[in-house]
N, C-alpha and C positions, 0 to 999 in steps of 0.2 A: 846779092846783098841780104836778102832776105833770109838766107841759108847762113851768115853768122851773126844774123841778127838774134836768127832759135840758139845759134849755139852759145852766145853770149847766154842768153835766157838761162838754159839750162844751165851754163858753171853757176851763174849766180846762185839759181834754186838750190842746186850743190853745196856752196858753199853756205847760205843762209841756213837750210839744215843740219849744217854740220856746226857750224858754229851756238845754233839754238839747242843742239843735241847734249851741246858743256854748260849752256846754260841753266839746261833743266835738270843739273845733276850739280851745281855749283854749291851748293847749300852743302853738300855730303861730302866736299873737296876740298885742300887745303887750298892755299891761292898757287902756290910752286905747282901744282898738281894741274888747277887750272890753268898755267903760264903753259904748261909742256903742252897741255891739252890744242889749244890755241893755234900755237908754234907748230905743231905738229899737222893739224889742218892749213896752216901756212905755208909752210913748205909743199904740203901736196898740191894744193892747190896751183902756189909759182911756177913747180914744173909743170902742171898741164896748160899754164899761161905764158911758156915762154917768149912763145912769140906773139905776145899780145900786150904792150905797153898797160893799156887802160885795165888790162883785165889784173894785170901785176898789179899796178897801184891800188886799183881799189878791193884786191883782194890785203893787203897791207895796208890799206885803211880802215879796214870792217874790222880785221884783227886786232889795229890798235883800239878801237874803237871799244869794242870788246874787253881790252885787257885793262882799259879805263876804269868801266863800269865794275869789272872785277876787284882792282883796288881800292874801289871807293867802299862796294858792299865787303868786302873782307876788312875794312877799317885797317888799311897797309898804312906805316908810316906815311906822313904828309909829304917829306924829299921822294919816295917810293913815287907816289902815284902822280908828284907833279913830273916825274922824268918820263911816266907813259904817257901824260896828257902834253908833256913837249915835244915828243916822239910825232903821235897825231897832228900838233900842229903842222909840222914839220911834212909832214905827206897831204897835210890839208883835210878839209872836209868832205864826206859824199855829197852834202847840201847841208842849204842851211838848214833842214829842221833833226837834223842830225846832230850840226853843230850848238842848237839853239839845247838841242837834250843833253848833249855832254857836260857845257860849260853852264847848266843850270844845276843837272846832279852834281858837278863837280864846286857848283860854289855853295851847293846847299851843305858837302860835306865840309868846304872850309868854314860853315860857320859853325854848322858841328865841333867843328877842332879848333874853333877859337883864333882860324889864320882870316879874318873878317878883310883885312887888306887885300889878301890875295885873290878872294873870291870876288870884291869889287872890280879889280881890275882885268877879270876875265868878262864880266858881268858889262862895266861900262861901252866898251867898243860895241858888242854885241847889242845893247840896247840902240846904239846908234844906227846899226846897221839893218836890225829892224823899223826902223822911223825912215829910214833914207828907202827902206822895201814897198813902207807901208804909203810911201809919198809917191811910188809911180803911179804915172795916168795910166797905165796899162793893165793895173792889178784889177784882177777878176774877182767878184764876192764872195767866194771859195778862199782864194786867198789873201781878201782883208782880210776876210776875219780870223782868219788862222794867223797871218801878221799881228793883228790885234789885238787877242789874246795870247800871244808869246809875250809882246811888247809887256801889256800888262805884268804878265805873271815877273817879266823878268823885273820891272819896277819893283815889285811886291818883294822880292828876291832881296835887290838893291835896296830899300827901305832896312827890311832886316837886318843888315851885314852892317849898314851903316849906323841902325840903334843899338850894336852892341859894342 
């Protein structure tokens, strides 16, 4: 067990390098440039995960995850980047402070773009779903507060979208 526990470890480190490799070159790239880039670490990635469910998924998760963030910093049309961040749903979250990062960049660019509707309604659930985290008896001080301050921030967020 312990022996694919390391080998999990390592595709991840794998992949987490390879994916932060296009990150730090992303500025210098058009967005197509960075899609193929992406795709391209996806597909490598898949086949050394054939036979590994969880390893596929979340290597198709980090990717769309990624190709979110890309749209949003390249200011791709609003239809563009809401069919990556549909895509994501769609495979799900790593966690939630994953999820909490996406769907807060992703509504701070709708309100950049004036879609204030849209960024609400990624924004609402997620607020809920933070209060219903922040509301177990189980949660450790580590993680109130980290619930805490998302909750917040995502309020602060909410506020926004809604005064414009």
């Amino acid at each position: 067990m312990k022996r694919k526990a390391t080998k999990e470890k390592s595709f991840f480190q794998a992949l987490a390098q390879e994916l932060a490799s296009v990150c730090q070159k992303e500025c210098d790239m058009t967005f197509e440039d960075i899609v193929k880039s992406f795709r391209t670490i996806e597909r490598t990635h898949l086949a050394q995960a054939s036979d590994n469910q969880f390893l596929a998924l979340e290597t198709r998760r980090r990717v769309a995850e990624h190709l979110v963030h890309a749209a949003i910093n390249k200011e791709r049309p609003w239809e563009e980047s809401r069919v990556l961040l549909d895509n994501l749903f769609g495979l799900g979250f790593t966690n939630i402070e994953v999820k909490v990062l996406v769907l807060q960049s992703y509504s701070k660019y709708c309100l950049k773009i004036g879609r204030n509707n849209e960024g609400i309604a990624l924004l609402e659930p997620l607020e809920s779903e933070l209060e219903t985290e922040l509301s177990r008896k189980d949660l450790r001080t580590p993680a109130r507060r980290y619930y805490s301050g998302e909750l917040e921030s995502t309020r602060a967020l909410l506020n926004r979208l809604h005064d414009r």
